[in-house]
C-alpha positions as protocol buffer text, in pm:
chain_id: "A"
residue {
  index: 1
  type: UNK
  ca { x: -4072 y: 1256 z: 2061 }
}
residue {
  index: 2
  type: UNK
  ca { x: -4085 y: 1076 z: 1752 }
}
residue {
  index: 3
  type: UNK
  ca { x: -3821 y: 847 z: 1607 }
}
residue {
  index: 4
  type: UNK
  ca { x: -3657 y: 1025 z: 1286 }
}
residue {
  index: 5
  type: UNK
  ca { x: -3483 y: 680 z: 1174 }
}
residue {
  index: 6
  type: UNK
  ca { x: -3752 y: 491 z: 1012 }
}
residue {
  index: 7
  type: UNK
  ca { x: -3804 y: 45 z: 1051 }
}
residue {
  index: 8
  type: UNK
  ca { x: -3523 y: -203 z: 825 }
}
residue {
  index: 9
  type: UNK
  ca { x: -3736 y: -295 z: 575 }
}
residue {
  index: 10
  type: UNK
  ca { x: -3866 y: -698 z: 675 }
}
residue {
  index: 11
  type: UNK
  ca { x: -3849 y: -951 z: 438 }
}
residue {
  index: 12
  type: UNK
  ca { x: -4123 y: -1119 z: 231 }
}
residue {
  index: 13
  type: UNK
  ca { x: -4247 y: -1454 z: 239 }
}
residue {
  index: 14
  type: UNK
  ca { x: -4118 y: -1554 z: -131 }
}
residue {
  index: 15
  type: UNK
  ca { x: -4503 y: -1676 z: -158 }
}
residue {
  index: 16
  type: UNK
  ca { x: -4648 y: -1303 z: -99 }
}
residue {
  index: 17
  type: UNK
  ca { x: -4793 y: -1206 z: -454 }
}
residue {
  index: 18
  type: UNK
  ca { x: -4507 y: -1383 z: -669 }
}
residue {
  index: 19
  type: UNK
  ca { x: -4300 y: -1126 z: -528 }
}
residue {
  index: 20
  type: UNK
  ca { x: -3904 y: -1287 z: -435 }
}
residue {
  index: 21
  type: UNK
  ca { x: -3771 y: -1219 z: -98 }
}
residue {
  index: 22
  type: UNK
  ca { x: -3622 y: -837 z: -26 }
}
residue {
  index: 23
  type: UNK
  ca { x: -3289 y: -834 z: 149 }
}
residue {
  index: 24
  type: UNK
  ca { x: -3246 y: -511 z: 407 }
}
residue {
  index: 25
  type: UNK
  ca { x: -3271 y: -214 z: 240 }
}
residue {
  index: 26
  type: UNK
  ca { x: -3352 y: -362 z: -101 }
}
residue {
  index: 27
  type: UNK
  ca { x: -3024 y: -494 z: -203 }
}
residue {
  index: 28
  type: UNK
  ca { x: -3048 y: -859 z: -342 }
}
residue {
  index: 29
  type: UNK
  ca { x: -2727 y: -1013 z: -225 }
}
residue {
  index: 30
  type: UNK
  ca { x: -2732 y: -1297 z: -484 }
}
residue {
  index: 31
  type: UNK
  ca { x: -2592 y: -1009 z: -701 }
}
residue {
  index: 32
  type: UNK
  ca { x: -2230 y: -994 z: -532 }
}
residue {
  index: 33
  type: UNK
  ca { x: -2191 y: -1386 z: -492 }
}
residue {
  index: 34
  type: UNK
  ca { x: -2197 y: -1426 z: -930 }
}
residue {
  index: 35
  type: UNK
  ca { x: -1824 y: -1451 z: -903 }
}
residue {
  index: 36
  type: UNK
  ca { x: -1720 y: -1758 z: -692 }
}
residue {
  index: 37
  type: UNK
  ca { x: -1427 y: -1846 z: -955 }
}
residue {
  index: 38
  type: UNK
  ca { x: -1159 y: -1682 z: -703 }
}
residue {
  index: 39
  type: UNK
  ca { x: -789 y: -1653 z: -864 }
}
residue {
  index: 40
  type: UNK
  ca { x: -514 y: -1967 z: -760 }
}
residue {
  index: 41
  type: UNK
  ca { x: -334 y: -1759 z: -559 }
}
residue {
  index: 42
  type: UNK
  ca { x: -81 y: -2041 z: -458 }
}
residue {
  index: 43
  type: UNK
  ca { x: -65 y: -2080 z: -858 }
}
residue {
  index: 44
  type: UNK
  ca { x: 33 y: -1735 z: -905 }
}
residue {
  index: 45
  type: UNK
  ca { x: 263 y: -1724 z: -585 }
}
residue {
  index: 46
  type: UNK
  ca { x: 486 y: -1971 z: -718 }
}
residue {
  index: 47
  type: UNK
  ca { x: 467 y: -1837 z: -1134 }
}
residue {
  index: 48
  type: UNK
  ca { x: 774 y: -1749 z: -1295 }
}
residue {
  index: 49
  type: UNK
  ca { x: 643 y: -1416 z: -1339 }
}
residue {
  index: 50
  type: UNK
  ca { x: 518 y: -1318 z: -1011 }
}
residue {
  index: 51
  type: UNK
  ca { x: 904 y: -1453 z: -849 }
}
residue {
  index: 52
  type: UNK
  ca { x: 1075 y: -1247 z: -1077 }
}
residue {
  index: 53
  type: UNK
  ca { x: 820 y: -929 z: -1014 }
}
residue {
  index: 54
  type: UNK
  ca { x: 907 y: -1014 z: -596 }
}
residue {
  index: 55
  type: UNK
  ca { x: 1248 y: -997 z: -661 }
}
residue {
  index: 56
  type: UNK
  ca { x: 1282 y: -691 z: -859 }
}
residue {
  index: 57
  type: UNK
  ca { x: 1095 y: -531 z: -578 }
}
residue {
  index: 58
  type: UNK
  ca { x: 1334 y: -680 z: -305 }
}
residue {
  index: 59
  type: UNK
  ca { x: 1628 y: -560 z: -486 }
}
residue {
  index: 60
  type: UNK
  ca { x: 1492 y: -212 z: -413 }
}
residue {
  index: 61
  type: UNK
  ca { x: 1324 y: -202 z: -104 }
}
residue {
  index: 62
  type: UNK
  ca { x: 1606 y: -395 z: 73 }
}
residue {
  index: 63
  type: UNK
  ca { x: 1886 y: -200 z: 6 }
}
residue {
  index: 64
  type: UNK
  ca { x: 1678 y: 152 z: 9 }
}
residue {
  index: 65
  type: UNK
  ca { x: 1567 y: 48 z: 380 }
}
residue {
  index: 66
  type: UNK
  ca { x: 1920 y: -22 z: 482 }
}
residue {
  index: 67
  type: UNK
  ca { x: 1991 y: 264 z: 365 }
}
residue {
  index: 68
  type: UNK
  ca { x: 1754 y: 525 z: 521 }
}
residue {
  index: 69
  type: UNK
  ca { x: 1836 y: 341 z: 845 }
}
residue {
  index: 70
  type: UNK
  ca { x: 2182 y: 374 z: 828 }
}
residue {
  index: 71
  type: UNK
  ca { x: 2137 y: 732 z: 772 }
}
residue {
  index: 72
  type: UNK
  ca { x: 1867 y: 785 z: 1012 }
}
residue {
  index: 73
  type: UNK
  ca { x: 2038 y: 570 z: 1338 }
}
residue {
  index: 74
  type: UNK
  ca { x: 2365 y: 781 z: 1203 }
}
residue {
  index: 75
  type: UNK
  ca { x: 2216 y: 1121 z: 1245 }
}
residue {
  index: 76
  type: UNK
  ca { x: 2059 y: 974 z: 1608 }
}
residue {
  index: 77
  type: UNK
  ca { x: 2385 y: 887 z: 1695 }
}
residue {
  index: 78
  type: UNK
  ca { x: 2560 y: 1238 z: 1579 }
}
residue {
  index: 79
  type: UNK
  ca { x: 2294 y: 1372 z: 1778 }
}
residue {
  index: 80
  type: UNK
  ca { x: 2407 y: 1184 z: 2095 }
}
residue {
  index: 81
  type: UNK
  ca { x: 2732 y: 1103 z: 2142 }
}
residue {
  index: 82
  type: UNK
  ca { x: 2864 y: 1441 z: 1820 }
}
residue {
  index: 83
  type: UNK
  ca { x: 2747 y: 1769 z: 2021 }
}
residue {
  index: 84
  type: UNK
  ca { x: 3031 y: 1972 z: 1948 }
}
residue {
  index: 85
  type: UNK
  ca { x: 2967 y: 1843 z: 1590 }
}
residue {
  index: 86
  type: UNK
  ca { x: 2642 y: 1914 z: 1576 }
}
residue {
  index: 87
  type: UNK
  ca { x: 2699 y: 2271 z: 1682 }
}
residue {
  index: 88
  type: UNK
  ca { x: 2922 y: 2383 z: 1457 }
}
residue {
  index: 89
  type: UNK
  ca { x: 2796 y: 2694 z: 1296 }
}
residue {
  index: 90
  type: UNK
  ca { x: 2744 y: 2700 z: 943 }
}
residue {
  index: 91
  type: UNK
  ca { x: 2550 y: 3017 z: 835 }
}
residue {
  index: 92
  type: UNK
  ca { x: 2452 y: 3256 z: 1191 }
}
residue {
  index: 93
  type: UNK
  ca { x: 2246 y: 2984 z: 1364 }
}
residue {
  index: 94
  type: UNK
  ca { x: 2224 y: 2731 z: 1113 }
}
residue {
  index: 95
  type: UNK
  ca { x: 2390 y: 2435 z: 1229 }
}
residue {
  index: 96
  type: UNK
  ca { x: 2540 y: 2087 z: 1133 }
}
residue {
  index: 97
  type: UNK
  ca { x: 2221 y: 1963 z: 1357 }
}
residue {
  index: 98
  type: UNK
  ca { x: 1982 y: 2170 z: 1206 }
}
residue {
  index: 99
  type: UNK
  ca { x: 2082 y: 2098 z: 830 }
}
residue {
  index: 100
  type: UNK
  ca { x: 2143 y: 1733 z: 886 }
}
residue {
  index: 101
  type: UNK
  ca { x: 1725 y: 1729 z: 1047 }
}
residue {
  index: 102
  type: UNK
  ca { x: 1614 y: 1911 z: 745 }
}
residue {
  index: 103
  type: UNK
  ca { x: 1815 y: 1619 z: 538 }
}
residue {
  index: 104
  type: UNK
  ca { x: 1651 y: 1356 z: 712 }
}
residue {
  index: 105
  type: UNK
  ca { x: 1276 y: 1517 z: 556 }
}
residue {
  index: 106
  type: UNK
  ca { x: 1461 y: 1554 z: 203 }
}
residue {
  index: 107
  type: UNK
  ca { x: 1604 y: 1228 z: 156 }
}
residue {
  index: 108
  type: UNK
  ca { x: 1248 y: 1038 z: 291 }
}
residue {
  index: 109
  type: UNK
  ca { x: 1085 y: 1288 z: -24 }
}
residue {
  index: 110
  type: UNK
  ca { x: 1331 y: 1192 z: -261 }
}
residue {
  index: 111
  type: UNK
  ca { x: 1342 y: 799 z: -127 }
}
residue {
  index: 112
  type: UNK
  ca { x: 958 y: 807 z: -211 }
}
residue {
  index: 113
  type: UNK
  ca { x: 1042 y: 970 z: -541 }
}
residue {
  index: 114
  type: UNK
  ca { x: 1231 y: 749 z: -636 }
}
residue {
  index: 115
  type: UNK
  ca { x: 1026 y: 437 z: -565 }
}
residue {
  index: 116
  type: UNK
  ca { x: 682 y: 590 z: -723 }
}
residue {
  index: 117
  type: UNK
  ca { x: 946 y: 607 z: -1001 }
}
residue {
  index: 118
  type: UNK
  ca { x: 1041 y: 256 z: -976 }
}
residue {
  index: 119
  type: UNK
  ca { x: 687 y: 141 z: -961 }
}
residue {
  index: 120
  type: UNK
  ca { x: 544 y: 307 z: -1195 }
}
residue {
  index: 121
  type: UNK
  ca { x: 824 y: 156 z: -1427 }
}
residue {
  index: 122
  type: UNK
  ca { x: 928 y: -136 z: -1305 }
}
residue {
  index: 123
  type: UNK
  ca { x: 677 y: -304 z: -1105 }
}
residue {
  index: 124
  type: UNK
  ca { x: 343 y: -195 z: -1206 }
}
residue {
  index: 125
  type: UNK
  ca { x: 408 y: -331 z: -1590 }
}
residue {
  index: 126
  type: UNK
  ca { x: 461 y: -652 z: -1411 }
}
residue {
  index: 127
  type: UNK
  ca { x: 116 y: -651 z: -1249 }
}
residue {
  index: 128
  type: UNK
  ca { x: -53 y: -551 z: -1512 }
}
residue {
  index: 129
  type: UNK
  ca { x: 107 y: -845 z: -1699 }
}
residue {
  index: 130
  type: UNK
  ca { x: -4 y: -1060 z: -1405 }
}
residue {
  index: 131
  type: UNK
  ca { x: -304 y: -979 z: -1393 }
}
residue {
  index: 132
  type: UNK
  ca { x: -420 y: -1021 z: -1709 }
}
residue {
  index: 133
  type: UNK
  ca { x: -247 y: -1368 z: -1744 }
}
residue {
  index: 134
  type: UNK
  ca { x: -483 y: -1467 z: -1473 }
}
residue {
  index: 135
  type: UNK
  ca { x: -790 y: -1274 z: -1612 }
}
residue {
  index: 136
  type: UNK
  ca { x: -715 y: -1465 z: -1926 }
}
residue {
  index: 137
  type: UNK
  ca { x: -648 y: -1807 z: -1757 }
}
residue {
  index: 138
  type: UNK
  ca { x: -336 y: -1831 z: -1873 }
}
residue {
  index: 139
  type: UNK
  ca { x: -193 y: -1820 z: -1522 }
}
């Protein structure tokens, strides 16, 4: 049986015909390490701009996640300790239980609603702005 894969391709004394060393499979590396100026991420951290941006976000994650939870260890605990609750009828078989579940998957759609809202709004602007203070060097 033959081998279908064929040999990494070996690299060349840079002496061999004028010819510079070929990385494996023909890629010259050198091309990826042009960019060495990283970002000051500390810098940017502790920016005006980039506090005010983590706040903003805090002040609606925070509260949003308290939220859900509250809701979600509420219907746990309806679930529990509730079960004449739970079963009260409301249309034929259609339970408290049962419309209370399918409110747990509606309010986790509408929660991520409304933060691809928010983002796209409210925090994306602000990291765009961010961004191109430090593309610029301003930042």
């Amino acid at each position: 049986m033959t081998n279908a894969t064929p040999p990494p391709m070996r690299a060349r004394s840079a002496g061999q015909a004028g010819k510079a060393p070929v990385a494996f499979g023909g890629i010259d590396k050198s091309a990826a390490r042009r960019g060495t100026d990283k970002p000051d991420f500390d810098d940017i951290q502790q920016s005006d701009k980039f506090i005010r941006l983590r706040s903003r976000l805090k002040r609606f994650v925070f509260p949003m996640t308290l939220l859900f939870l509250c809701w979600y260890i509420g219907y746990v605990v309806l679930a529990a300790y509730a079960h004449d609750f739970m079963a009260t009828p409301l249309l034929g078989n259609v339970n408290v239980g049962i419309v209370l579940g399918i409110a747990q998957f509606a309010s986790t759609v509408v929660i991520t609603t409304l933060y691809v809202r928010f983002a796209d709004r409210r925090i994306d602007p602000q990291v765009a702005e961010i961004r191109n203070d430090v593309e610029d060097g301003t930042l």
